[in-house]
N, C-alpha and C positions, 0 to 999 in steps of 0.2 A: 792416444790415437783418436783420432773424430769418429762422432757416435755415425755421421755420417757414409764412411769409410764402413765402420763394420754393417752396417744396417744394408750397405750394395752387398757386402760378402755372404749375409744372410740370404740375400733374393738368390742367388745362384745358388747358396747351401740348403734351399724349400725345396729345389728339382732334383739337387745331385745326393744318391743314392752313398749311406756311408759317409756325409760331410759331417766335419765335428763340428759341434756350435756353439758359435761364438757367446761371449756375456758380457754387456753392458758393466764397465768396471764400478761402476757407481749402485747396482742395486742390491739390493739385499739379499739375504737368504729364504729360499722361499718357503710358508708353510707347510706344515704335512701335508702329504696329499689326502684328495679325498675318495669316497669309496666308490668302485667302481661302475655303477650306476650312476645316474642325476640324482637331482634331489628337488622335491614336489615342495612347497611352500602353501596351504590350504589356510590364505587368510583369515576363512570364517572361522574354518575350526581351530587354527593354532598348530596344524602339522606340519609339521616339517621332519619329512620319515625315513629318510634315507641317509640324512648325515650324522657322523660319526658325533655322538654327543661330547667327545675328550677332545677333538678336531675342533670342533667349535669354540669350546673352553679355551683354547689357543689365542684364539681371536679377543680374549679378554686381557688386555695387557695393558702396561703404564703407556700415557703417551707417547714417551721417547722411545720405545719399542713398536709402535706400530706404523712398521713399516711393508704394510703391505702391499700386494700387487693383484692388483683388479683388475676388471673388464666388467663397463655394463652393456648389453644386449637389449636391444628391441626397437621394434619398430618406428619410424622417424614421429617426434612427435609425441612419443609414451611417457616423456617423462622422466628420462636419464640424465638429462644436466639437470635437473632439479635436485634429484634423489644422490646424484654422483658428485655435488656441489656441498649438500649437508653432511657425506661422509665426511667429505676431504675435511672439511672445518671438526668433524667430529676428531677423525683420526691424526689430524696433525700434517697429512701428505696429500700433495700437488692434485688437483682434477685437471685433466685436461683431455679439453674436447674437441676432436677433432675440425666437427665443425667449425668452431669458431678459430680454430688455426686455416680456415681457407676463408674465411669470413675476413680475418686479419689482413690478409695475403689479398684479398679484392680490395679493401679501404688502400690498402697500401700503394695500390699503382707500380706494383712491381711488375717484370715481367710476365708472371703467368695468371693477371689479373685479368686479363681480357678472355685465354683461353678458359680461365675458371667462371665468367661471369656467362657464358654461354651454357656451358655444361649446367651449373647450379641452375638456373630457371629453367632448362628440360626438365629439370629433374630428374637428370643422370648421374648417375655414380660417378666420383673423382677417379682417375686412374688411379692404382697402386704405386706405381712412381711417384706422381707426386704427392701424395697423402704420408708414401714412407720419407720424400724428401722434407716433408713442412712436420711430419713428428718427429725424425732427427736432428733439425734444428732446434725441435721446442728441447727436446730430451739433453743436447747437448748444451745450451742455454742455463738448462736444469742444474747440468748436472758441474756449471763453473761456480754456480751458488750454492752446492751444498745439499741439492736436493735429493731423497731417499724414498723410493716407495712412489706409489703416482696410483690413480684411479684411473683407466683409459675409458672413453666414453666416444663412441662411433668408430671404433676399431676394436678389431679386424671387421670386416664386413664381406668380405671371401673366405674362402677356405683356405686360398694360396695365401690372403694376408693373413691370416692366425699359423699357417706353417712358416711363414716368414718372422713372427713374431716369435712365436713357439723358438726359433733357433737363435733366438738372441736372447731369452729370457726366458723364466719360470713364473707364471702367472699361477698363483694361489686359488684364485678362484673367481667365475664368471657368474656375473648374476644377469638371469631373463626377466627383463621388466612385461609381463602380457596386460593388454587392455583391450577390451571389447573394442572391435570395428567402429561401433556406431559416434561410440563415444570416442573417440580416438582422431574420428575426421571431425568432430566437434569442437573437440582440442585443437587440431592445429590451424582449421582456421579461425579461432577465435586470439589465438598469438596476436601479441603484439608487442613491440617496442619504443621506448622511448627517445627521441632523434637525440637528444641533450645529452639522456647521463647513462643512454645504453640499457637502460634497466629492463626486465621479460616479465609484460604481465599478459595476463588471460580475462578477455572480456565474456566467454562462454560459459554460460550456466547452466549447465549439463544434467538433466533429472530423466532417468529412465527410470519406468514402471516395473516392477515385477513381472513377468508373464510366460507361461507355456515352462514353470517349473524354473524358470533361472530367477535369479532375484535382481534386486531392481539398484541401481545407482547413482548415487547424488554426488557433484565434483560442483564444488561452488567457482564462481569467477573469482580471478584473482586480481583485483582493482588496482590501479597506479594512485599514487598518492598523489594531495591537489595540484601540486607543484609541475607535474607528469602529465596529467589530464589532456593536455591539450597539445599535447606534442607526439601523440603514439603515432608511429607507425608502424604496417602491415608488412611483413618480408617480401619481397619479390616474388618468391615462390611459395607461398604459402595463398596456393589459390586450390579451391577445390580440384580442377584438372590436373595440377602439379603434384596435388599431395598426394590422388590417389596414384598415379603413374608411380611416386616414388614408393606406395604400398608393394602395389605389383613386383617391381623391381627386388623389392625384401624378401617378398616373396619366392622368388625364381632364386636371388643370389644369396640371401644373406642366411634362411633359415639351416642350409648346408649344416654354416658353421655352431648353431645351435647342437647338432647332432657329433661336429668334432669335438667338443668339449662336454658333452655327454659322456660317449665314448671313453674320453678319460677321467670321467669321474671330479669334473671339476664345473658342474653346473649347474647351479641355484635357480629353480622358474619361479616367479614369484607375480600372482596375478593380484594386480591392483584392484582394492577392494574400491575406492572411490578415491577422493581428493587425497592432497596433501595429509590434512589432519587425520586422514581415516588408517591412511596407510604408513606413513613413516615411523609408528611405532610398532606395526605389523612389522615391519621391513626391519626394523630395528632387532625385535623378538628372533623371527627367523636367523639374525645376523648372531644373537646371542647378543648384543650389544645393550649400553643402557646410556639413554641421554640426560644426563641432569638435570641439564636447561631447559629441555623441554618438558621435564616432569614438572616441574619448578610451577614453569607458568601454564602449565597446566590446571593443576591445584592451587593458584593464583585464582 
């Protein structure tokens, strides 16, 4: 049966009271659950207080076992396809981000490339139709190669889409990427990409002071190589008006869904201490996880 097929019977099983839900025949089994509260992730100190420490232990598995099922959270810009790009390579299973499936879908000159190209530069939210029509596709694509387990990154972003997701699958665990305001509109207009080979670098070099009791933040730029240099370009919408409208918008609609997967006790916040280097072994710790390669060249 097309993943597309069940994914319409989900959208009408979110509202209808008593509908049983449906399961993606391809995904896995999902981990235990976790404990009924969230769970606080304290970069500086190393806490992470509320999740079950044998819960976690779970999540240390051989690679062909880790098939798990994620969501990352947070605000446009924070850092999710970064952090939700180095799992997927860590863990063995699929990243896919939303965005760049309507990104896809713009290049393409398909049909709903014109009405997507309007929407994106408001900087408005995609419908729910078609964000669950272009992840059905991607899911069913996935799921004729073999694919097990997946990282979601830009969904849900409602509440009616994690009750629509909720009824087609069992998501393990949602993790909240937070990052300061300041630095955050810092970040995404300093995005940029390469016209050639596609590649996402950061020309923003971010150094907040210490002050009035919060500590201070360094996020270094993240440079294209020589080859790149000369070919970035700036997204469309990645203009100071756009980005913050799309804050607002997070604001009003998305935080919701932070508080439904609270609720169930399936939600990691985890406030970025600074760059990449500062934070992906933070994010790693919190995960219970350990990267090799990065230990490696580290002590390199």
């Amino acid at each position: 049966m097309a993943v597309l097929s069940r994914c319409s019977r989900a959208v009408t099983a979110a509202t209808t009271p008593n509908a049983a839900a449906a399961k993606f025949s391809y995904l896995i089994r999902a981990l235990s659950p976790f404990s009924s509260s969230s769970s606080t992730f304290d970069a500086d100190n190393g806490l992470n207080s509320r999740i079950k420490p044998a819960v976690l232990g779970t999540l240390k598995r051989e690679p062909k076992d880790r098939n798990v099922q994620w969501v990352f959270l947070g605000c446009p810009g924070v850092g999710k396809g970064t952090y939700a790009s180095r799992l997927s390579d860590l863990l063995g299973i699929p990243h896919i981000a939303t965005g760049d499936l309507v990104r896809d879908e713009l290049a393409s000159s398909g049909p709903l490339s014109s009405q997507l190209k309007e929407i994106v530069n408001q900087g408005k939210l995609v419908s729910d139709e078609i964000i669950i029509d272009l992840l059905s596709k991607r899911l069913e694509a996935g799921e004729a190669k073999g694919e097990s387990g997946f990282i979601l990154d830009g969904f849900p972003r409602t509440v009616r889409q994690a009750e629509i997701l909720e009824g087609v699958t069992d998501i393990d665990l949602v993790i909240n990427l937070k990052l300061r305001e300041e630095a955050l509109l810092a970040k995404c207009l300093g995005r940029r990409i390469c016209s050639e080979c596609g590649g996402n670098y950061n020309v923003a070099c971010i150094d907040i002071k210490a002050e009035n009791g919060k500590p201070g933040m360094y996020m270094a730029p993240l440079p294209p190589p020589p080859q790149c240099a000369s070919k970035l370009i700036t997204r469309a919408d990645d203009t100071e008006e756009v980005v913050k409208q799309r804050l607002r918008i997070y604001q009003a609609m998305t935080l919701p869904v932070e508080d439904f997967y609270r609720s169930r006790g399936k939600l990691l916040e985890f406030d970025l201490p600074g760059g990449v280097r500062e934070s992906w072994p933070k994010l790693l710790h919190a995960l219970n996880l350990e990267d090799e390669e990065d230990k490696q060249s580290a002590a390199a």
